[in-house]
DSSP file (Angstrom, degrees, kcal/mol; ACC not computed):
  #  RESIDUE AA STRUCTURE BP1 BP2  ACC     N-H-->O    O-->H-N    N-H-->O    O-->H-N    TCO  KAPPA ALPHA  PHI   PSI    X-CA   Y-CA   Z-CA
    1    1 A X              0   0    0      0, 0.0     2,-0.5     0, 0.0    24,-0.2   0.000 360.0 360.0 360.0 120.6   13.0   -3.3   19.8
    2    2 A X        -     0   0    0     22,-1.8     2,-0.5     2,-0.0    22,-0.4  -0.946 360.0-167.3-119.9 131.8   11.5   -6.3   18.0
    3    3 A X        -     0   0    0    110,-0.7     2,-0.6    -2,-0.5    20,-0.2  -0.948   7.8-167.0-114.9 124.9   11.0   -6.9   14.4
    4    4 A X  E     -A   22   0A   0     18,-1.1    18,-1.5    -2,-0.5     2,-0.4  -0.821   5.5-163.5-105.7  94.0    8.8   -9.8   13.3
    5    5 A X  E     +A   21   0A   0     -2,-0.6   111,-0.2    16,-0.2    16,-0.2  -0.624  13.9 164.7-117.3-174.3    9.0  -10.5   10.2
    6    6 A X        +     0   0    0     14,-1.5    14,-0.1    -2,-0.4    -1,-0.0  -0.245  41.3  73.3-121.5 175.9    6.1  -13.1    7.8
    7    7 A X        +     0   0    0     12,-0.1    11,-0.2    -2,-0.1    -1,-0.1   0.524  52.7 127.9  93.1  -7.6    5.2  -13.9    4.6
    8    8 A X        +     0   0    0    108,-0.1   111,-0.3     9,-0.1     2,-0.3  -0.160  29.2 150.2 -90.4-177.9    8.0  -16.4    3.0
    9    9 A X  E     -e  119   0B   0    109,-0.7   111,-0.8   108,-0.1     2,-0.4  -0.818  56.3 -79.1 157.1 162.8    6.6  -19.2    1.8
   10   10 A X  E     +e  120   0B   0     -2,-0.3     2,-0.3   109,-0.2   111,-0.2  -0.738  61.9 166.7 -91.3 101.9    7.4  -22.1   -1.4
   11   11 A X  E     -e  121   0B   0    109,-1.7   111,-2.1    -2,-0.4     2,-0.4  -0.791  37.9-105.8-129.0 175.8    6.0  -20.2   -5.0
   12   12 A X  E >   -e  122   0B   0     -2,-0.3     3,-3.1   109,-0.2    73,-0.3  -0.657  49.9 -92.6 -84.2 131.6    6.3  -20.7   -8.9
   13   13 A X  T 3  S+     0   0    0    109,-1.4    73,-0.2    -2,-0.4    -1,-0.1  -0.402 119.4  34.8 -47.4 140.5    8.5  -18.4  -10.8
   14   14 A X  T 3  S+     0   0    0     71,-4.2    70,-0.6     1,-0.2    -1,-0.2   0.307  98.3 109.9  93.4 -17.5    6.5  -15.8  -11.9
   15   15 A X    <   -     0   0    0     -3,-3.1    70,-0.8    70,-0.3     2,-0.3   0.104  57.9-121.7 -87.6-149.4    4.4  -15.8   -8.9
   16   16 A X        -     0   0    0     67,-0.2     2,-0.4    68,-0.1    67,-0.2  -1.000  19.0-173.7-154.0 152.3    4.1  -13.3   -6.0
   17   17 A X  E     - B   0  82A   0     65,-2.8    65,-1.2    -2,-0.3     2,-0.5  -0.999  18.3-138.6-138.7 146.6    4.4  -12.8   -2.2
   18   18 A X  E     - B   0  81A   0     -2,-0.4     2,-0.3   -11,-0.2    63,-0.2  -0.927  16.1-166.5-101.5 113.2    3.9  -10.4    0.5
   19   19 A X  E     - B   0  80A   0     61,-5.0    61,-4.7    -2,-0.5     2,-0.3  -0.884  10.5-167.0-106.8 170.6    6.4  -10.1    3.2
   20   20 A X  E     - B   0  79A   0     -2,-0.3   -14,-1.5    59,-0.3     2,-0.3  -0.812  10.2-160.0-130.0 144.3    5.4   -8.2    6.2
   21   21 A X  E     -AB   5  78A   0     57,-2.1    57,-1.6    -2,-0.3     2,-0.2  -0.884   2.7-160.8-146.1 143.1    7.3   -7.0    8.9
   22   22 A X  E     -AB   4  77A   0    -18,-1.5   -18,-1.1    -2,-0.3     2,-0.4  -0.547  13.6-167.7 -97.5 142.7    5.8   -6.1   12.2
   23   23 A X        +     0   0    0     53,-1.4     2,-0.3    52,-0.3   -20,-0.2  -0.972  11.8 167.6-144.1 163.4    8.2   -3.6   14.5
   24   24 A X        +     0   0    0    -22,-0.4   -22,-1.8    -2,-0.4     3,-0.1  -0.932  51.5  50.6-169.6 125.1    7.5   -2.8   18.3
   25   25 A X  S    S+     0   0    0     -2,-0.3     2,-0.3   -24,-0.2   -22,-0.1   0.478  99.0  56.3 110.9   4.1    9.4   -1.3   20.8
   26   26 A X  S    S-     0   0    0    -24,-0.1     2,-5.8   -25,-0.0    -1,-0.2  -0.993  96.4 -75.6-152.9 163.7   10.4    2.0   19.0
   27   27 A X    >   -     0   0    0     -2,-0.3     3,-3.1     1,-0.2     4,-0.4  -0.032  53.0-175.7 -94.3  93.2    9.4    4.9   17.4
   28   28 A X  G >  S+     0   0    0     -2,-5.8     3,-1.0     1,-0.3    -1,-0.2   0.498  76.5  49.2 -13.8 -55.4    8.6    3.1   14.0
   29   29 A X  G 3  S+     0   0    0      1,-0.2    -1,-0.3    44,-0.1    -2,-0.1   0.274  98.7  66.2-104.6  16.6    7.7    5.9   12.0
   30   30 A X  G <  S+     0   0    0     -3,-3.1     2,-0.5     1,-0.1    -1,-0.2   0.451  99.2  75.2 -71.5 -24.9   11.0    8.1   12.8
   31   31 A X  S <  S-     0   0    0     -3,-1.0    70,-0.2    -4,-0.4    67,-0.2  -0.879  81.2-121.2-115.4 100.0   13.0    5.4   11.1
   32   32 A X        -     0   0    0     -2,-0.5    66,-3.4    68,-0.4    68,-0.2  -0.173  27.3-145.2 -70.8 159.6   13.8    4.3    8.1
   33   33 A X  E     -G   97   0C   0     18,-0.6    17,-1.3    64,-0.2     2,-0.3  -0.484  13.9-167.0 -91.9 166.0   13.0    0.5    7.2
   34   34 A X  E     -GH  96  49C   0     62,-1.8    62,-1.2    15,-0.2     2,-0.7  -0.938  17.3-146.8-155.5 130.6   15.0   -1.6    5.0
   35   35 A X  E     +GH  95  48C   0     13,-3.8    12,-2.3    -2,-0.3    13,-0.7  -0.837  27.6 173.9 -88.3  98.7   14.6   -5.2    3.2
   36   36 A X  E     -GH  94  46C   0     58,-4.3    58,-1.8    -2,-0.7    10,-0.2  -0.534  13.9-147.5 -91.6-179.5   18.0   -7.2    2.9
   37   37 A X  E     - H   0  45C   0      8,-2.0     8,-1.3    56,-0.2    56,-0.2  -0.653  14.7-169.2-124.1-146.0   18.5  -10.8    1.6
   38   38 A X        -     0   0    0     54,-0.5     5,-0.1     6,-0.2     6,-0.1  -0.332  10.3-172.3-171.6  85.4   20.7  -13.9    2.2
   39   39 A X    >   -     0   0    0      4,-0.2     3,-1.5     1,-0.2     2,-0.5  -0.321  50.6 -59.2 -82.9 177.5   20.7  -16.9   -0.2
   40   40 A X  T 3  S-     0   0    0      1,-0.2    -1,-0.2    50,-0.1     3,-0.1  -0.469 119.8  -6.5 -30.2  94.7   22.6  -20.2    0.5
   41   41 A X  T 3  S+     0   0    0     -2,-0.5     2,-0.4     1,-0.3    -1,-0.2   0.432 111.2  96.9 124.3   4.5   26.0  -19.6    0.9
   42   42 A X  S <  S-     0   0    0     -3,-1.5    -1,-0.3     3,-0.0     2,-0.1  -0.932  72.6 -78.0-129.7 151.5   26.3  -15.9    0.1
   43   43 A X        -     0   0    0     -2,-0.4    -4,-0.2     1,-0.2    -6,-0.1  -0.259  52.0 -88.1 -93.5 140.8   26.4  -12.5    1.8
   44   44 A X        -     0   0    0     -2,-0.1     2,-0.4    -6,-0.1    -6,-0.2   0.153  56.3-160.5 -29.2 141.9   23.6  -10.5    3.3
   45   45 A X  E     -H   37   0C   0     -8,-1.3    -8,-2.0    -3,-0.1     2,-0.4  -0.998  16.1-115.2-133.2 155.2   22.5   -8.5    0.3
   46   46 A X  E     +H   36   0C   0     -2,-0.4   -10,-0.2    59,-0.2     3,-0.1  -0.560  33.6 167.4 -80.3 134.3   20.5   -5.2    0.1
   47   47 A X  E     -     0   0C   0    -12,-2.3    13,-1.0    -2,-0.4    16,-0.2   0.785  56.6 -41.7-125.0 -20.1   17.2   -5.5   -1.6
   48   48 A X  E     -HI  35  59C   0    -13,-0.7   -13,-3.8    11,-0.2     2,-0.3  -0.574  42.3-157.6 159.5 166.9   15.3   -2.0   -0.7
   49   49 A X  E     -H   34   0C   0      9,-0.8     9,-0.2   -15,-0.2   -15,-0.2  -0.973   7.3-147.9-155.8 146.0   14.6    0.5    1.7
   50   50 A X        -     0   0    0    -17,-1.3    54,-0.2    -2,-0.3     7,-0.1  -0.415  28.3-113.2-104.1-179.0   11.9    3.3    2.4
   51   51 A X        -     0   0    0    -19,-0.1   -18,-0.6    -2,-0.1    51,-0.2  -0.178  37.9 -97.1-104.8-154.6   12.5    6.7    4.2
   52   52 A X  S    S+     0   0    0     49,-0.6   -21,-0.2   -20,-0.2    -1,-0.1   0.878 126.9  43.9 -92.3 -47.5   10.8    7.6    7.9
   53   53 A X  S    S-     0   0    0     48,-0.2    20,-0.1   -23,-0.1    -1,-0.1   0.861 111.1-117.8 -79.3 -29.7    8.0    9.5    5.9
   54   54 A X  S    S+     0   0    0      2,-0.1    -1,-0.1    16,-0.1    17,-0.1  -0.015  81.6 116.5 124.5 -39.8    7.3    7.0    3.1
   55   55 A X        +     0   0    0      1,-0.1     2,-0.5    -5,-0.1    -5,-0.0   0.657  64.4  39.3 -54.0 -41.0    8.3    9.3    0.6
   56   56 A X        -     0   0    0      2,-0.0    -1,-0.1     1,-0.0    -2,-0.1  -0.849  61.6-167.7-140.9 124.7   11.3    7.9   -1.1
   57   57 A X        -     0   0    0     -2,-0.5     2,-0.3    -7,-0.1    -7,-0.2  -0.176   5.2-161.0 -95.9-179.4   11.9    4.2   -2.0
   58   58 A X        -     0   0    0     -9,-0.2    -9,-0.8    -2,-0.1     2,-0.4  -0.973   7.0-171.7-166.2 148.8   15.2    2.6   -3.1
   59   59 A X  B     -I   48   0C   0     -2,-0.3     5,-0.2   -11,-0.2   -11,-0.2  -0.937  25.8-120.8-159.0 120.2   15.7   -0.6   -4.9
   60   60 A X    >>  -     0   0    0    -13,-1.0     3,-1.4    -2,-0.4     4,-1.2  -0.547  37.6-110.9 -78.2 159.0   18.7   -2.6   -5.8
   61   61 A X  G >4 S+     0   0    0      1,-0.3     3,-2.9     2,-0.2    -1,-0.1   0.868 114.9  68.4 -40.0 -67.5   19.0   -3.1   -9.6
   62   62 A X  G 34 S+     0   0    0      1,-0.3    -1,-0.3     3,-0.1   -15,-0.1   0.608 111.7  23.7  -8.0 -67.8   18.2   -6.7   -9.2
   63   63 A X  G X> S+     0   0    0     -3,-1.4     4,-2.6   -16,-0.2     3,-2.5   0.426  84.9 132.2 -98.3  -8.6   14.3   -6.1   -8.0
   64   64 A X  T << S+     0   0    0     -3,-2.9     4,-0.1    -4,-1.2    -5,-0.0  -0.530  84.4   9.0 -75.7 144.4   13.3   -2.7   -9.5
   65   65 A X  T 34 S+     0   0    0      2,-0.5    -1,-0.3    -2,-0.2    -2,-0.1  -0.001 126.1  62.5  68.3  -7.5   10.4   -2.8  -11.1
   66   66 A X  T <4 S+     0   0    0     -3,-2.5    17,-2.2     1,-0.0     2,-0.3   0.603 105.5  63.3-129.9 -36.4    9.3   -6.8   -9.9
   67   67 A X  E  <  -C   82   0A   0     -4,-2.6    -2,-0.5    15,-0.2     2,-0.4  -0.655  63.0-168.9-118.5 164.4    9.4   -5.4   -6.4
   68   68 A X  E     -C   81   0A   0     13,-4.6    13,-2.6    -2,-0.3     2,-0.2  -0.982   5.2-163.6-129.9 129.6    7.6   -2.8   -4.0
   69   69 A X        +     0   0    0     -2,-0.4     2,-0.2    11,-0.2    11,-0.1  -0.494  22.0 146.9 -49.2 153.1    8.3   -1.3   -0.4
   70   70 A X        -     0   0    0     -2,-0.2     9,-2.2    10,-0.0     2,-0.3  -0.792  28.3-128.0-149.2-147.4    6.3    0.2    1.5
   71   71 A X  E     -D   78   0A   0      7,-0.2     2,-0.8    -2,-0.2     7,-0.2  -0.991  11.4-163.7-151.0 129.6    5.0    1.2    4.9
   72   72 A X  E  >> -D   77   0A   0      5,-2.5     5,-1.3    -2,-0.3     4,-0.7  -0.798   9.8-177.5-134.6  94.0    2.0    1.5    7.3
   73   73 A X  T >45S+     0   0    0     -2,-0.8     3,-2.0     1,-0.2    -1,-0.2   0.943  82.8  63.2 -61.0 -32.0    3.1    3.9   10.3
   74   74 A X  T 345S+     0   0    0      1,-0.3    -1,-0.2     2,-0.1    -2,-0.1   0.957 117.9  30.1 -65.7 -44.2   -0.6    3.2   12.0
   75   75 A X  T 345S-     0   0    0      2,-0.1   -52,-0.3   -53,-0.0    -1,-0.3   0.305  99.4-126.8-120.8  33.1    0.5   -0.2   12.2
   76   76 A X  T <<5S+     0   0    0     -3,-2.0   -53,-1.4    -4,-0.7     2,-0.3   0.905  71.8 130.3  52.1  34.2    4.4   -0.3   12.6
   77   77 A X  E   < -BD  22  72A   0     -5,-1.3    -5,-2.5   -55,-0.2     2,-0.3  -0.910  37.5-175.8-118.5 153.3    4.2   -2.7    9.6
   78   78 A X  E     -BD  21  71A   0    -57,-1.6   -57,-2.1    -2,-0.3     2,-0.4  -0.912  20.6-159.2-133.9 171.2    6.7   -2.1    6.1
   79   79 A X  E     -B   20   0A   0     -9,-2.2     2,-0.9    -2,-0.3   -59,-0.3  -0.985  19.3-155.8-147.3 136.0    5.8   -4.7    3.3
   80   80 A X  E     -B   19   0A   0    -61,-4.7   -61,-5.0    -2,-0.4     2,-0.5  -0.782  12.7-160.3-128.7 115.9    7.7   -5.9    0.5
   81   81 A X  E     -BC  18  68A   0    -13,-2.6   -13,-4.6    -2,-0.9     2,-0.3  -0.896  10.7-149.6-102.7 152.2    5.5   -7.3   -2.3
   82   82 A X  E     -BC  17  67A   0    -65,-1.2   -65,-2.8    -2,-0.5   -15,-0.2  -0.995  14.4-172.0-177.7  75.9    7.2   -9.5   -4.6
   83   83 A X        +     0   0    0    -17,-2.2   -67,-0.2    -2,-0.3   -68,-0.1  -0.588  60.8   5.3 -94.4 147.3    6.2   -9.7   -8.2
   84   84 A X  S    S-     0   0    0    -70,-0.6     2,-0.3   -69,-0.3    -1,-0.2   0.902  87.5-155.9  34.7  93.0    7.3  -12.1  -11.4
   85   85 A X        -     0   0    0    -70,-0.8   -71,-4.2   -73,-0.3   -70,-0.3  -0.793  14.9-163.6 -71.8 126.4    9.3  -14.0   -8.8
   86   86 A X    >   -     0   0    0     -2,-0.3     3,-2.2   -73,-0.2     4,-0.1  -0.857  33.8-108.9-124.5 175.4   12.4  -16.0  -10.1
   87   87 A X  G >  S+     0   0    0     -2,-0.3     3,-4.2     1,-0.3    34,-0.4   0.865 114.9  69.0 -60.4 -41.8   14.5  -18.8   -8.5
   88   88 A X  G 3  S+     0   0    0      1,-0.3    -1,-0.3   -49,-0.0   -49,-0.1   0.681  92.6  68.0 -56.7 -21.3   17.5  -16.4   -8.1
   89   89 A X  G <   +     0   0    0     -3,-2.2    -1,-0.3    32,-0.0    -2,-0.2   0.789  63.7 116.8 -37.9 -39.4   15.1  -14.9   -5.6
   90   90 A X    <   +     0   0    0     -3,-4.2    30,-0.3    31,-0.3     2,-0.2  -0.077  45.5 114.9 -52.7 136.4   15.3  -17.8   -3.4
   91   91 A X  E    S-F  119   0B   0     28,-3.3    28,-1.9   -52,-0.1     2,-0.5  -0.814  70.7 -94.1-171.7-166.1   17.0  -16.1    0.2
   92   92 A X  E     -F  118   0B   0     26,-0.3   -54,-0.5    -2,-0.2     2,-0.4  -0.912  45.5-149.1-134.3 111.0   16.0  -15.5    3.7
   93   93 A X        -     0   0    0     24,-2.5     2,-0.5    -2,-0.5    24,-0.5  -0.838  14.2-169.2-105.4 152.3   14.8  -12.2    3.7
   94   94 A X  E     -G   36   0C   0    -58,-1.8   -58,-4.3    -2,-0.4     2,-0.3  -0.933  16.0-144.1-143.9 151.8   15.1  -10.2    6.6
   95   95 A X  E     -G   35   0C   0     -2,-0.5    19,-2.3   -60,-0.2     2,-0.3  -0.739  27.1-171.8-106.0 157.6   13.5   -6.7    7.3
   96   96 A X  E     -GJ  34 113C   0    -62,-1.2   -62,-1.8    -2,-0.3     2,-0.9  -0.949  20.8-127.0-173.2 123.0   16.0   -4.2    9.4
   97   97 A X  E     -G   33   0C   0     15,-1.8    14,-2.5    -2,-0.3   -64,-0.2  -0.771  25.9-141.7 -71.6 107.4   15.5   -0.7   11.1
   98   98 A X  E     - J   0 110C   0    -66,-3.4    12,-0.2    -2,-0.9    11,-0.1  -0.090   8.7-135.2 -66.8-178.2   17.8    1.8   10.1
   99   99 A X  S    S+     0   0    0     10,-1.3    -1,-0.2     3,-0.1    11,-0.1   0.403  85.8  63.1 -84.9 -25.0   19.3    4.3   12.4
  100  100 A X  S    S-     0   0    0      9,-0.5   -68,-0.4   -68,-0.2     4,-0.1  -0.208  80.1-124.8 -84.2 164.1   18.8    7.1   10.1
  101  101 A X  S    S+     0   0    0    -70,-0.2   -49,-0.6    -2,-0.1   -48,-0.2   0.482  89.8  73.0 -40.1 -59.8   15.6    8.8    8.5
  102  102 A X  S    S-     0   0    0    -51,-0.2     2,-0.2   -50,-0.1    -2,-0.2   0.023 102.2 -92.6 -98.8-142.3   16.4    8.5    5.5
  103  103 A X        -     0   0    0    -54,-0.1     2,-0.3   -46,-0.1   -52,-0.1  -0.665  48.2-171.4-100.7 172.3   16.4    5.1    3.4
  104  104 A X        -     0   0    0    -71,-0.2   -56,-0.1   -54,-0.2    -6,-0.0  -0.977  24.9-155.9-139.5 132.8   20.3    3.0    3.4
  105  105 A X        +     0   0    0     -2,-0.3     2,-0.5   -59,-0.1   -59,-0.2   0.390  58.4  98.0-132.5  30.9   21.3    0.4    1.9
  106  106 A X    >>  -     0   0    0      1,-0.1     3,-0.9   -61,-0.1     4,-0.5  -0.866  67.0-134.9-103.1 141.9   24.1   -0.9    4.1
  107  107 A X  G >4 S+     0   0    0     -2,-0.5     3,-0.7     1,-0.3    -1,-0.1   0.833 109.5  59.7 -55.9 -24.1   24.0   -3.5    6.5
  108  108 A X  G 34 S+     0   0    0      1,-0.2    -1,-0.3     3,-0.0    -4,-0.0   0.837  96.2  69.5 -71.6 -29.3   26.0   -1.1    9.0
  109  109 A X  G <4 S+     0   0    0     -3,-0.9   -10,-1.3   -11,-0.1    -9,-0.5   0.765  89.1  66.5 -57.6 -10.4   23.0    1.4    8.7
  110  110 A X  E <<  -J   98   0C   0     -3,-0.7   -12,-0.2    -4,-0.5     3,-0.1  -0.946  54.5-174.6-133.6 154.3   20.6   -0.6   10.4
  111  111 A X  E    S+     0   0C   0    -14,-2.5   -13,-0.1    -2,-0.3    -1,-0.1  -0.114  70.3  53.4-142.3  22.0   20.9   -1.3   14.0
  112  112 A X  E     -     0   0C   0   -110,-0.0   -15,-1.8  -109,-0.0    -1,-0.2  -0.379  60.8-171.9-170.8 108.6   17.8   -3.8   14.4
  113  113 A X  E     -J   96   0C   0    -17,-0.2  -110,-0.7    -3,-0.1   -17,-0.3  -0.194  17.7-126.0 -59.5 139.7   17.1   -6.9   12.4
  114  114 A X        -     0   0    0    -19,-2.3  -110,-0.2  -112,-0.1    -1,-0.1  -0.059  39.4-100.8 -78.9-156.7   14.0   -9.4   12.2
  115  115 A X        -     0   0    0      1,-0.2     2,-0.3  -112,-0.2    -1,-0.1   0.856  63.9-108.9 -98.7 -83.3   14.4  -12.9   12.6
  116  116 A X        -     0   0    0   -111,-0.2     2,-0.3    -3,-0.1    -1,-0.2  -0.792  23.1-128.9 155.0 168.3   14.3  -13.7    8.8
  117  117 A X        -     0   0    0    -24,-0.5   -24,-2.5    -2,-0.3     2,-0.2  -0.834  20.7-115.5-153.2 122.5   11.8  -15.4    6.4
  118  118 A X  E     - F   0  92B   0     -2,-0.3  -109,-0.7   -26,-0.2     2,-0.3  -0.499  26.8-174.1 -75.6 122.5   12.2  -18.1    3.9
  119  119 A X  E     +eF   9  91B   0    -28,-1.9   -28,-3.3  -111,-0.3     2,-0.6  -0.956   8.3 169.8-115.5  81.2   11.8  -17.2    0.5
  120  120 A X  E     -e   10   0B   0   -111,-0.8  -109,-1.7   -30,-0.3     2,-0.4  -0.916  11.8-171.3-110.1 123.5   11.9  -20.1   -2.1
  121  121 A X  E     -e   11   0B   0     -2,-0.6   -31,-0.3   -34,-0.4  -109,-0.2  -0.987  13.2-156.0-138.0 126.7   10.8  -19.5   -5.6
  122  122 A X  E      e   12   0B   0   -111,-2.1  -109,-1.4    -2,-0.4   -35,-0.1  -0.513 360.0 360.0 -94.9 134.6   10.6  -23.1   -7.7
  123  123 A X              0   0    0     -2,-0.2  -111,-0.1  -111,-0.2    -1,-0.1   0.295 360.0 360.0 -94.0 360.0   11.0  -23.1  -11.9
């Protein structure tokens, strides 16, 4: 199973990004997905997760409302757009296949990780 995930990149507070994460090698749409992060010096944190159908999102306090999940079973992609961005954003995000169906928001729930993507948001 590989998950690839895209999208980080250097923005303004206030601005927006799409990350992407591409998944392979399993059966994608069985499974829920999940977005953690990881700033400098601090521990993986959860940041939101869909179910195996789409149906039902989850969102840590932090990012509901600013941010969105979701998921494109035709092309094994989930996507997390990333609205009014602030600096306390700034992480490594990394995109994670749970084990489960429905969505999790612990790091033991998911049993395959992306790579990661750099997320830096500037005042």
């Amino acid at each position: 199973v590989q998950l690839q995930a895209s999208g980080g990149g250097l923005v303004q507070a206030g601005g927006s990004l799409r990350l992407s994460c591409a998944a392979s090698g399993r059966t994608f749409s069985s499974y829920a997905m999940g977005w953690f992060r990881q700033a400098l010096g601090k521990e993986r944190e959860f940041v939101a997760a869909i179910s195996w159908s789409g149906g039902s999102t989850y969102y840590a306090d932090s990012v509901k409302g600013r941010f969105t999940i979701s998921r494109d079973s035709a092309k094994n992609t989930v996507y997390l757009q990333m609205n009014s961005l602030k600096p306390e954003d700034t992480a490594v995000y990394y995109c994670a296949s749970s084990r489960f169906t429905g969505w999790a928001r612990q790091t033991y729930d998911y049993d395959y990780w992306g790579q990661g993507t750099l997320v830096t948001v500037s005042s």
